[in-house]
Backbone bond lengths (Angstrom), bond angles and torsions (degrees), N, CA, C in turn:
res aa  C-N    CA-C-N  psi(-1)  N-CA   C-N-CA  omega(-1)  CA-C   N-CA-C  phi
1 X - - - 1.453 - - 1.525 108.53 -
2 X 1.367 106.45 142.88 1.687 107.37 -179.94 1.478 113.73 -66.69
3 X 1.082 109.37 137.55 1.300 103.27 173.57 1.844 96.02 -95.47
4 X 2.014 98.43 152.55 1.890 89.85 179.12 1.257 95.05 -135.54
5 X 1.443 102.41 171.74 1.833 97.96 172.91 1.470 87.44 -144.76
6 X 1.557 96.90 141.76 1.662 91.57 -178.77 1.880 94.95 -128.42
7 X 1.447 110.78 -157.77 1.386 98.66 -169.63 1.460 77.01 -128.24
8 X 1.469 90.80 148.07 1.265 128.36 -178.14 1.809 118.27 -94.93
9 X 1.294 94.26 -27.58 1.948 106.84 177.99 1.584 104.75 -143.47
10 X 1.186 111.17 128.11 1.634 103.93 167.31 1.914 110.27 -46.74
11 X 1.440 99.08 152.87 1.149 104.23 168.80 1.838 115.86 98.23
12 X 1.631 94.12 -14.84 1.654 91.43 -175.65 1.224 98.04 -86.20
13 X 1.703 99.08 -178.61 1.640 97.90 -174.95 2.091 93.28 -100.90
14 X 1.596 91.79 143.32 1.618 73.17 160.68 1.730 125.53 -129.02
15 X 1.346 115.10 -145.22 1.403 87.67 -177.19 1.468 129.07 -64.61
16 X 1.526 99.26 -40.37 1.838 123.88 174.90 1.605 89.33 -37.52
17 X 1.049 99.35 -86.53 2.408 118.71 -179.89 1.901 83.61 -3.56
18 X 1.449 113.29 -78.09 1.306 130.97 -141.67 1.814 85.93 -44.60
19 X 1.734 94.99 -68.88 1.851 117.21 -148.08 2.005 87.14 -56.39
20 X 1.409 119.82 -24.61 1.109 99.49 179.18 1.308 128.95 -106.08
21 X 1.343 122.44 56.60 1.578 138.62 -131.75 1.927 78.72 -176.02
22 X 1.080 127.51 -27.00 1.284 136.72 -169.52 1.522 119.95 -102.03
23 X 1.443 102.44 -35.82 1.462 119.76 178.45 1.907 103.83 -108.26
24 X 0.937 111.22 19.42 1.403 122.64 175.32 1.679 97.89 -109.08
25 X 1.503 111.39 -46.16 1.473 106.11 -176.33 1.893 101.82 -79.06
26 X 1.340 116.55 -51.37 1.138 131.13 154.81 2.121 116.00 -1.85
27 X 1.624 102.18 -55.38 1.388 113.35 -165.31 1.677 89.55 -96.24
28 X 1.210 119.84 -39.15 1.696 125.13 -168.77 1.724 96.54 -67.26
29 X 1.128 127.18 -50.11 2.065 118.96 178.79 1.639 91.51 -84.77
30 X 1.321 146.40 8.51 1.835 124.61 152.13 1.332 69.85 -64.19
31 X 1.773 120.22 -101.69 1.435 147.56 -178.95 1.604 90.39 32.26
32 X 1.128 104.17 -84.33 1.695 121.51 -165.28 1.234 120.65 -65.52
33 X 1.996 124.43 -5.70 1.043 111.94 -177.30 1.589 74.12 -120.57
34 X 1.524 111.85 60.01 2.253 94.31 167.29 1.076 117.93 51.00
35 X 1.456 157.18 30.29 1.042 167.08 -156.53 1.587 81.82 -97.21
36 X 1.465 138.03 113.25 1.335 129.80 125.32 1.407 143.08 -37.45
37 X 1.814 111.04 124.61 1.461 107.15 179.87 1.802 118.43 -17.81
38 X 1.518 112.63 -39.25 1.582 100.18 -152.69 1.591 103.93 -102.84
39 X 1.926 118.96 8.72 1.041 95.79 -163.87 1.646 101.93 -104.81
40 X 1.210 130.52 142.80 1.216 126.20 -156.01 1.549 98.34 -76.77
41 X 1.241 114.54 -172.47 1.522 137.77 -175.89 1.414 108.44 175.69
42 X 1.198 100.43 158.84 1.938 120.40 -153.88 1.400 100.85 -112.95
43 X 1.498 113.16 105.69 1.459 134.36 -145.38 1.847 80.82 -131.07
44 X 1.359 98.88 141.02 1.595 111.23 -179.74 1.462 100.12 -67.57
45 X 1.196 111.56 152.18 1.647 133.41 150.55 1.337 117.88 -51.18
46 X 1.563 127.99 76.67 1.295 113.90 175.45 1.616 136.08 -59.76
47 X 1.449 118.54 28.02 1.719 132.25 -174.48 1.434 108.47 -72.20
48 X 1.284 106.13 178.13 1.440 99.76 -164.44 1.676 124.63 -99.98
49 X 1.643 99.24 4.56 1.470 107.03 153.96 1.272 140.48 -67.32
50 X 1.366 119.24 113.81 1.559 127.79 -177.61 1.688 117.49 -50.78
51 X 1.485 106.05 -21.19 1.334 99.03 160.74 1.409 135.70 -154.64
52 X 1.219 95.61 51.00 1.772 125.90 132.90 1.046 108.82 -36.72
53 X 1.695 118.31 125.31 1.413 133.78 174.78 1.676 111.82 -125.27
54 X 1.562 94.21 -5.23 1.882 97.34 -172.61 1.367 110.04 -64.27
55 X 1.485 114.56 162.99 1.434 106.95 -174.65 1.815 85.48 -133.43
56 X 0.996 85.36 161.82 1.977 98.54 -174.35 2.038 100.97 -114.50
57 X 0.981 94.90 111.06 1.768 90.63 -173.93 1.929 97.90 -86.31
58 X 1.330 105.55 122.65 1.131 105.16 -167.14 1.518 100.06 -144.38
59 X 1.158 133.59 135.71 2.009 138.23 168.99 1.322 97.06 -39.17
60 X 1.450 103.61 135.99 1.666 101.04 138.32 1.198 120.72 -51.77
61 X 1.034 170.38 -66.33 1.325 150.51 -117.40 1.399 87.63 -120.33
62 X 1.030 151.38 -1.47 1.384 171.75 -159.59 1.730 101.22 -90.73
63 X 1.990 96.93 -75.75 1.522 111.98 144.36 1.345 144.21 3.79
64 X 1.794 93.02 -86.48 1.267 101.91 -179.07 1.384 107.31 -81.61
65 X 1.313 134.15 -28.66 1.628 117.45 164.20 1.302 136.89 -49.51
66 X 1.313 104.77 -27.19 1.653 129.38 141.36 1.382 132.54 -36.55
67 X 1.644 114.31 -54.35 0.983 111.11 173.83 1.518 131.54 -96.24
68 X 1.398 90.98 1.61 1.960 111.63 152.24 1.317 124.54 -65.51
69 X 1.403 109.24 -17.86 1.729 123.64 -170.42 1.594 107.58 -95.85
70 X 1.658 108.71 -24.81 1.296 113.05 -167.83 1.546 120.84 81.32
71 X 1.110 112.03 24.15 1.582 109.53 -155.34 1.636 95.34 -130.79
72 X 1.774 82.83 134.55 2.146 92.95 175.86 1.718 112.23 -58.01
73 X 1.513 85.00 141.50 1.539 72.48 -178.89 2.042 83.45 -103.27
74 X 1.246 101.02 135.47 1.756 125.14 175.06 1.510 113.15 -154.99
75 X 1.771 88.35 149.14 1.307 125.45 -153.26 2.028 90.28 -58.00
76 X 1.661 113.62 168.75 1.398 88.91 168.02 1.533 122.45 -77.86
77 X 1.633 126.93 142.02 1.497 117.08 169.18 1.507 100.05 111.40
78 X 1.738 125.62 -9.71 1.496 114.58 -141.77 2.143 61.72 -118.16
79 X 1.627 100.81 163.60 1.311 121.12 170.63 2.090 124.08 -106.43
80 X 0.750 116.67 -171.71 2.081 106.33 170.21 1.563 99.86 -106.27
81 X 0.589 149.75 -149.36 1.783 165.15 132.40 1.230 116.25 -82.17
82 X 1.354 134.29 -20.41 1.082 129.81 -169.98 1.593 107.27 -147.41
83 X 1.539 110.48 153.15 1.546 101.13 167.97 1.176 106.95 -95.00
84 X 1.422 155.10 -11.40 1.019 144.07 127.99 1.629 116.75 3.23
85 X 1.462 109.23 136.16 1.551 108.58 171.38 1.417 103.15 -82.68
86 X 1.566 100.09 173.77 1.607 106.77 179.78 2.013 112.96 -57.78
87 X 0.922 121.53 164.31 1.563 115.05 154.30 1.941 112.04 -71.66
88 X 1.089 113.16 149.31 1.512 120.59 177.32 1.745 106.07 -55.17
89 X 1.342 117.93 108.63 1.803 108.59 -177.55 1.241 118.44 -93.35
90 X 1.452 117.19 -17.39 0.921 119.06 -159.99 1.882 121.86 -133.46
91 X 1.160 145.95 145.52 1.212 130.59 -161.90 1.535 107.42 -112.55
């Protein structure tokens, strides 16, 4: 059974927050090892199971257009913890 964690008060961090705080550093060392916009890389499942191990192979630039939208990136079938959008990760 999945385990979930949801938020209890606006403003906390939750697990999604964490895994995407992870796949932000995740896309930033492709970034640094030349990784081209189109070539994918295996970015965690940000859903709201604590132990979710799937990874979603997705482009960088793919990515960060993603995180312009505000939107979890999850595996298909998997949910976020929160309806809340992500926080802004990236500048």
């Amino acid at each position: 059974m999945a385990k979930l964690v949801f938020v209890a008060q606006s403003g906390e961090l939750t697990h999604s927050d964490e895994v995407r705080s992870s796949n932000v550093r995740i896309a930033a060392a492709a970034q640094s090892f030349r990784f081209g916009d189109d070539n994918a890389v295996p970015f965690l499942c940000e859903c709201a199971d604590i132990d979710c191990q799937q990874f979603v192979p997705v482009a960088i630039g793919a990515y960060y257009a993603l995180l312009d939208t505000r939107e979890w990136l999850l595996a298909p079938g998997h949910m976020a913890d929160t309806l809340e959008p992500p926080r802004a990760a990236h500048g």
